[in-house]
N, C-alpha and C positions, 0 to 999 in steps of 0.2 A: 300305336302299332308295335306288334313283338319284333323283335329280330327276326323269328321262324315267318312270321306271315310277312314282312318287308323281302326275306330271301326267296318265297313263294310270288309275290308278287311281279317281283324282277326279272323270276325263271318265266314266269306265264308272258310277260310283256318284253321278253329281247330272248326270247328262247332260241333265236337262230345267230346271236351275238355273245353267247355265254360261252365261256371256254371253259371256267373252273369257278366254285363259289367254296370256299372254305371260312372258318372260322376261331383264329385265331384269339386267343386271351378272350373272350368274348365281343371280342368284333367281330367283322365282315368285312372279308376280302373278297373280289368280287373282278376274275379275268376278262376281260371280255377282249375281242376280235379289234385290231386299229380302226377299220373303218366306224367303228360303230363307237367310239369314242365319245366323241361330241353331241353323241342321241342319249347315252346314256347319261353322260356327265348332265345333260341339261336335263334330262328328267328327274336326276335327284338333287337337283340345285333347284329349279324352278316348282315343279307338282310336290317333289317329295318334301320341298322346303329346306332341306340340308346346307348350315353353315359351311362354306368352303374352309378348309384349314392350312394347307399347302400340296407341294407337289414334289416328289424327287425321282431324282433320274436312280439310275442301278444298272453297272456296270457286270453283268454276266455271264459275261462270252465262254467262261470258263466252266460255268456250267450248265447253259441251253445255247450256246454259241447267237445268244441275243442280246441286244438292251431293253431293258424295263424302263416304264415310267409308271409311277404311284399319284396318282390324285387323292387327296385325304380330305373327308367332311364328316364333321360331324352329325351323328345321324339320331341319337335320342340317347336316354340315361344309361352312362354306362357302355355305348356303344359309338364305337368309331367304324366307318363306312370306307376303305379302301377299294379305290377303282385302276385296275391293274392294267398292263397295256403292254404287249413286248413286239418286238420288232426283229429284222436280221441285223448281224453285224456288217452286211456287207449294203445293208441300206439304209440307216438309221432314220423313218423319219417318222414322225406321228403326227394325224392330225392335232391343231393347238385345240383347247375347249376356251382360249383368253375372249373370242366371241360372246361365249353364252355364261362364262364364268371371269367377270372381270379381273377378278384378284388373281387368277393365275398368270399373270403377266409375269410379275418377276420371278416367278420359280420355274416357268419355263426358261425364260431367257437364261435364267444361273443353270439350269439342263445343258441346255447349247453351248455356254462357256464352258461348262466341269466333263461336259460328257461326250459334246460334236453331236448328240441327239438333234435332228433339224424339229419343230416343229410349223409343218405348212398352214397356212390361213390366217401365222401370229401378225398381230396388228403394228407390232412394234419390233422386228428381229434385229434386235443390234446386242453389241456388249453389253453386259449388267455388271459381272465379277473381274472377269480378265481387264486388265490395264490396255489401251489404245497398242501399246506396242508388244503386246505378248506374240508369240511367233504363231502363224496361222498351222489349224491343224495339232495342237500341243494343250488336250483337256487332262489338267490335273487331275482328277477323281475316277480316270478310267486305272484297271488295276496293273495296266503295265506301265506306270509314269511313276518312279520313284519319289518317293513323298522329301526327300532331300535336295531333289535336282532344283535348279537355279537359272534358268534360261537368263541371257544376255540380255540388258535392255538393247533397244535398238538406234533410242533417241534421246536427245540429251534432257536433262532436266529444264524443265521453263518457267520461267519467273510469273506471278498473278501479273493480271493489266486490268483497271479499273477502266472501262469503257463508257465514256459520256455520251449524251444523244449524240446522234448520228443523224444526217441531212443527206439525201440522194435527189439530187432534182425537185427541190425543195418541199419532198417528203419527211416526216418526221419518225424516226423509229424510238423505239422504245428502250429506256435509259436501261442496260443492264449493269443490274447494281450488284459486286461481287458479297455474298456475306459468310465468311467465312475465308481459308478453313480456321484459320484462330483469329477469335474479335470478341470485344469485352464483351458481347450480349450474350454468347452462345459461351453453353460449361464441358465442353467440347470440340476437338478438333470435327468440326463438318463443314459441306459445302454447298450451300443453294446459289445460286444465281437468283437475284428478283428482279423481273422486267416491270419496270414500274414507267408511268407517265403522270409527270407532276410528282403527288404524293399518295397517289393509287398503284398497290400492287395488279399487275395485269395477269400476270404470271408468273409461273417460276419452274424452274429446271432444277433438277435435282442430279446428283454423279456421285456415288460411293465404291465401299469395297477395294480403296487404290492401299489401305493396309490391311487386306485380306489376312487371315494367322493360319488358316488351312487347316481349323481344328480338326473338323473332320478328317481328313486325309490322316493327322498323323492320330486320332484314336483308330481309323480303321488298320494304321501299316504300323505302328509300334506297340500298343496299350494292351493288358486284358482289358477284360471286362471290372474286376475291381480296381487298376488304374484309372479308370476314365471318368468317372466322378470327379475327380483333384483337376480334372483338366475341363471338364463341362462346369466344375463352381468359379474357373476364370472368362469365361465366356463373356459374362458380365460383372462390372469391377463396382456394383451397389448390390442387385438383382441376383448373384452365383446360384443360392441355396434351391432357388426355382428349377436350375440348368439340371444340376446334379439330384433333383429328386426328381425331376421329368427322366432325366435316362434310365435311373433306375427303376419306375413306374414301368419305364417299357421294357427291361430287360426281366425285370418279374413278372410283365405281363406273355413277353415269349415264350419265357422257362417254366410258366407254373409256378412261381414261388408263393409261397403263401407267410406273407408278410405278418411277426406276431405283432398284436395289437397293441401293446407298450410301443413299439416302434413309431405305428402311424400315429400315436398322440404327439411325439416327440416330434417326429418330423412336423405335425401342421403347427403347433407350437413355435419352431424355429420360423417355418414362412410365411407365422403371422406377425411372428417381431419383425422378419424381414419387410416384409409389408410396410408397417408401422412407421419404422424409420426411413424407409424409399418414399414415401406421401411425404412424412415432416422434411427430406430434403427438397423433395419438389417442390412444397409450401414455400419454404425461404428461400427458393432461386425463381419462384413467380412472384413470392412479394421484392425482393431486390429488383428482377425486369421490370416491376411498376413504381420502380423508387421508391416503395414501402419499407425499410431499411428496420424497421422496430418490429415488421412481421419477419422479415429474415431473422432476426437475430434470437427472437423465442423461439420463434421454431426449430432453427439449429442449437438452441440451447437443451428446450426438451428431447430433442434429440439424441441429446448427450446422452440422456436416463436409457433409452432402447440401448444404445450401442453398450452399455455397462453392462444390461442385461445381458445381451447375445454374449459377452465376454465370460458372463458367468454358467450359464448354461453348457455352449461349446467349445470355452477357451480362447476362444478368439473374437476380434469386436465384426471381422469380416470376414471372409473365404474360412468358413467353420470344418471344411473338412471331415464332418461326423458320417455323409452319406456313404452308403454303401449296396450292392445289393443285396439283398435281403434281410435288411434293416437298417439299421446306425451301428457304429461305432461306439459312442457312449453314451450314460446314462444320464438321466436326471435323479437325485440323489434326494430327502425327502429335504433337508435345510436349506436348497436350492428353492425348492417349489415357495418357505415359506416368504422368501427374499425374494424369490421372484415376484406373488402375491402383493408383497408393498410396493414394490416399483410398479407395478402397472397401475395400483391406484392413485401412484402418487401423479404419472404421465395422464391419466385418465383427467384427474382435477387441475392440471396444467393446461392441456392440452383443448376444455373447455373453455377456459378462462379466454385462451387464444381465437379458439372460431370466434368468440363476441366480438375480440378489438380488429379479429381478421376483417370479417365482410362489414366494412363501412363504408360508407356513400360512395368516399372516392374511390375505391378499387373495385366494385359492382360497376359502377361508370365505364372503367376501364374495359370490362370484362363483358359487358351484357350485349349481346348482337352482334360478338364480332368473332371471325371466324365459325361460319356458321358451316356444319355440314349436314347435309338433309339422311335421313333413317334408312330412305332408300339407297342412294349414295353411300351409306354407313354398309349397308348389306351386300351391293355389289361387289366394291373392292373389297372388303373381309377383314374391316378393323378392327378392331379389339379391347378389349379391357376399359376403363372409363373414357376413350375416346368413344367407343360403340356405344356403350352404356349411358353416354349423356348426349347420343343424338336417340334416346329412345330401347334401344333393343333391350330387352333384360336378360341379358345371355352373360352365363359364369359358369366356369368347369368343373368348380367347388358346388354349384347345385347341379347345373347338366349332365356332368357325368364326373358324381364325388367319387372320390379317395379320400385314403387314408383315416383321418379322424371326420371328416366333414359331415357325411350321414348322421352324424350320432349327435350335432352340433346343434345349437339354435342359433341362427343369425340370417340378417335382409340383405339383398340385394340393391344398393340404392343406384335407381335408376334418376334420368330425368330428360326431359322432350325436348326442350329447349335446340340441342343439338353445339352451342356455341362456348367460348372458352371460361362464361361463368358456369356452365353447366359440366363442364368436365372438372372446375374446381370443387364444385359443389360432390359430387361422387367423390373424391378423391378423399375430403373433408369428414362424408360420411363415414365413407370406410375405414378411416385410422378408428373411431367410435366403434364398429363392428369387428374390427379384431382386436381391440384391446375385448370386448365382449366374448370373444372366440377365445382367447388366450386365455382367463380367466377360468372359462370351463372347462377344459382339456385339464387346466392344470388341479382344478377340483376332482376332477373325472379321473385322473391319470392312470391306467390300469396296471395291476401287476404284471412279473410273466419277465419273459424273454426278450432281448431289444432287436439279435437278427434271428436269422435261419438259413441252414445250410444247403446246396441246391448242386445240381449236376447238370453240368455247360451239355447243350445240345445245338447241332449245326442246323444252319437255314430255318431260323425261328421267327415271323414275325412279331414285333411288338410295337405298340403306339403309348406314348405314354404325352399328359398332357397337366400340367399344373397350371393353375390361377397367378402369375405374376402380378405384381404391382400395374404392371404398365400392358399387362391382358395377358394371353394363356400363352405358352411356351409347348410350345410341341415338339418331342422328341419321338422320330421313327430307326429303329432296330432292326437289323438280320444278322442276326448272329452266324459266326463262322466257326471255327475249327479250333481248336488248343485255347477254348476260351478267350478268343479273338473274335473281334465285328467283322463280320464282311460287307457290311454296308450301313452308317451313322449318318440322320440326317438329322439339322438341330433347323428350329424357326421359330428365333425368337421376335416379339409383337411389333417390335420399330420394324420389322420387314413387309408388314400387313399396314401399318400405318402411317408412314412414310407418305406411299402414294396418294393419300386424301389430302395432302397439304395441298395441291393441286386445287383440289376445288375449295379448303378452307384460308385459303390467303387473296383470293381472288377479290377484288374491291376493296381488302383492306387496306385500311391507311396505314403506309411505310412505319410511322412509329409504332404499330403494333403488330408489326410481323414478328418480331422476335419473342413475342408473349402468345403468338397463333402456334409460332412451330412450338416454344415448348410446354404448348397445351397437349402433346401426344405424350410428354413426356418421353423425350427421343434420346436413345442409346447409340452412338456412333462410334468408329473405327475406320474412318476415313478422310482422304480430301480429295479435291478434285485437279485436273490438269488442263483443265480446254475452257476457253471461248463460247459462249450462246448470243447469238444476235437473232432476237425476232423483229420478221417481216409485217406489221399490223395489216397490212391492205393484202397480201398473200396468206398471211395465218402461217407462216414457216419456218422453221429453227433454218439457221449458217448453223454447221458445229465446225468449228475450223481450229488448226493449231494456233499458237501467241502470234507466231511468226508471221503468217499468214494472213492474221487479224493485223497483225502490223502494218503490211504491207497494202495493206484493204484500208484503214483509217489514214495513212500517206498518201493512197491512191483518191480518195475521198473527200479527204479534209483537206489538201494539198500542205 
């Protein structure tokens, strides 16, 4: 279906719910009425099929004396589906769509914290971003909160407590077992809780965002528009190059720019090395979780040959720096291409060698049936990248809706059904194969010409811009403001969409393989947690209670 006959269809079928349909960068923006929210969102999540992508609030009192919410789904090649929604300032509230659109759970809830946006019908309305003691009534991201201020804590700092079963009248609850926030399994400060009985995970609780960096806030109150690259390639300390070409994707998808084509070779070139080496680090921190210590160590070895490369290309082995709007920064030069050439073949015949001694009996064993997530499940909460891709979906943003070089590319998609944490290895394995393929012909392909182009900042511009990460697509959404300033920067990067499936992929499994389940998502963190989870097995109920509290409850219990 076209764009024109999808906006036709929409107008015929909520004709008394449409407020505005525009067309921005060649998307669909699409206002409709509050009430009619949750009809619309469900029709183009369920009939129309539409991949959910996230959601962000927009603080605009300043200029329709209302709050916006943005629903974002991808909606066919080349086209993003924006479902728009505004409210008064003096009542902020919107029906939730987390009902008929599971995945919108955490970006409403981050609405509610950043914005005081209520949404009514949400299944879950608690804190997501703000810390237990942030002062009530005080949302960072609305635009009269100075991006500098520093509110008080209110409560003192509290030490972890490792909580053993627990007995109430000689009922058994369920051992919560703290993991995290630093422990030799996990290559990150993060923090699960797992409710385990015996040596079966039951469940698990999950609490981030307690070192929120508020990138957003400070690209929208201090950066231009060419600062903010340097600060979207920190976003992520493996992954940046993805950050900083999604913004820019959306900031030339606002403005009009028209990107020369020397540029987008360079750029997919850079984020298929980046690719390349994000998989071979994965590889050697899942072969070290299964004590495979000889896959760790080739795989960080070959390694080495990528990060050499990116050094030579953009001068640097990490955070490259070269993005900009309207192209790169710098070139590829031709004695580069010839050097780079060998090093790929050389990681190419390395890097086979290693899939043969990878997947051997014992670490298939390890891997097969466990952490299973079912396609459907994959589709509701709105996962991503080879965690989606190896319960089945064959969804990619580099074929669904390519940029830069990728149209012009030949390479597969590797999929696989299986759904479990061989199957996500197995994609991940594929794919280093498919971008060393990809890098390869760009750099044979690499056209002449120009690397940027020049453009003229315009106010209240939408843009959606979305790159293929390693670890699944990175969506960055734009409204540009004034003296070449954002007036509204939303970043969602993959661990935020897949995160919540660990819920259902750790379930039944046995304790020594939880920590080889969570990082089959390949998960990015920036946090830890500060509270207590005790579930109830016979009620089905979280306690979230403070240390203190818990203290005083296991003294009270345990005598």
């Amino acid at each position: 279906m076209s764009k024109e006959e999808l906006i036709s269809k929409l107008k015929s079928k909520f004709s008394e719910c449409i407020v505005k349909v525009d067309t921005p960068g060649n998307d669909i923006l699409v206002e409709v009425k509050p009430e009619c929210l949750v009809e619309v969102a469900k029709y183009v999540f369920n009939e129309e099929n539409m991949y959910y992508a996230t959601s962000s609030g927009a603080d605009e009192r300043g200029l329709t004396g209302k709050f916006s919410v943005y629903h974002i789904f991808s909606a066919d090649k080349r086209c993003w589906f924006v479902l728009k929604t505004s409210v008064p300032a003096s009542r902020p509230k919107v029906p939730s769509i987390t009902g008929v659109v599971p995945g919108a759970n955490w970006a409403e809830r981050e609405a509610m914290d950043m914005f005081g946006i209520q949404f009514e019908g949400h299944p879950e309305p608690t804190r997501l971003v703000l810390p237990d003691d942030w002062p009530e009534g005080l949302h960072p991201l609305r635009k009269d909160f100075e991006h500098n201020y520093r509110p008080p804590s209110k409560t003192p700092e509290k030490e972890y407590l490792s909580v053993g079963g627990v007995f109430v009248g000689g009922v058994e609850y369920s051992t919560a077992l703290p993991l995290g926030p630093y422990h030799p399994a996990l290559h990150e400060p993060e923090y699960f809780e797992l409710l385990v009985k015996g040596e079966e995970v039951i469940d698990v609780r999950y609490r981030g965002f307690h070192v929120h960096r508020g990138i957003e806030k400070i690209g929208e109150s201090r950066l231009t528009y060419n600062q903010v690259p340097f600060i979207a390639e920190r976003i992520c300390g493996i992954c940046g190059f993805v950050h900083s070409s999604s913004y820019c994707m959306a900031i030339e998808k606002a403005l009009g720019i028209d990107v020369p084509e020397r540029a987008k070779y360079i750029r997919t070139i850079v984020l298929e090395i980046e690719r390349i080496h994000s998989h071979l680090l994965w590889i050697g921190v899942a072969c070290h979780l299964l004590g495979f210590e000889t896959g760790f160590m080739h795989s960080w070895r070959i390694r080495e040959h990528v990060m050499d490369l990116a050094e030579l290309l953009t001068g640097s082995r990490k955070t490259y720096g070269i993005n900009i709007p309207g192209g790169v920064r710098r070139d590829i030069i031709e004695n580069q291409i010839e050097k780079a050439k060998k090093v790929m073949d050389l990681i190419e015949s390395e890097f086979k060698i290693l899939k043969d001694k990878l997947l051997v009996p014992e670490v298939i064993s390890r891997l097969k049936g466990v952490g299973y997530l079912p396609k459907e499940d994959a589709r509701k909460i709105a996962v991503l990248g080879p965690t989606m891709r190896g319960s089945g979906i064959a969804r990619d943003v580099r074929k669904d809706q390519p940029y830069f070089a990728y149209p012009e590319l030949d390479f597969e998609i590797a999929v696989y059904d299986d759904g479990d944490n061989l199957a996500r290895t197995l994609v991940r394995v594929d794919e280093v194969l498919e971008s060393i393929k990809i890098v390869k012909q760009a750099l044979n392909n690499l056209p002449k010409g120009p690397i940027r182009a020049d453009f003229e900042p315009k106010p209240m511009k939408l843009g959606v811009g979305a790159v293929e990460a390693p670890r699944g697509e990175v969506v960055h959404m734009v409204i540009t403001g004034r003296s070449s300033k954002l007036f509204r920067w939303r970043v969602r990067a993959p661990t935020y969409n897949n995160i919540p499936a660990l819920k259902i992929m750790l379930k039944g499994v046995a304790l020594a393989d939880a920590p080889i389940t969570i990082a089959s998502i390949d998960p990015c963190f920036s946090c830890t947690d500060r509270c207590i989870v005790l579930r109830d097995l016979d009620r089905g109920t979280y306690i979230r209670t403070s240390l203190i509290e818990m203290r005083r409850y296991v003294v009270r219990v345990l005598g």
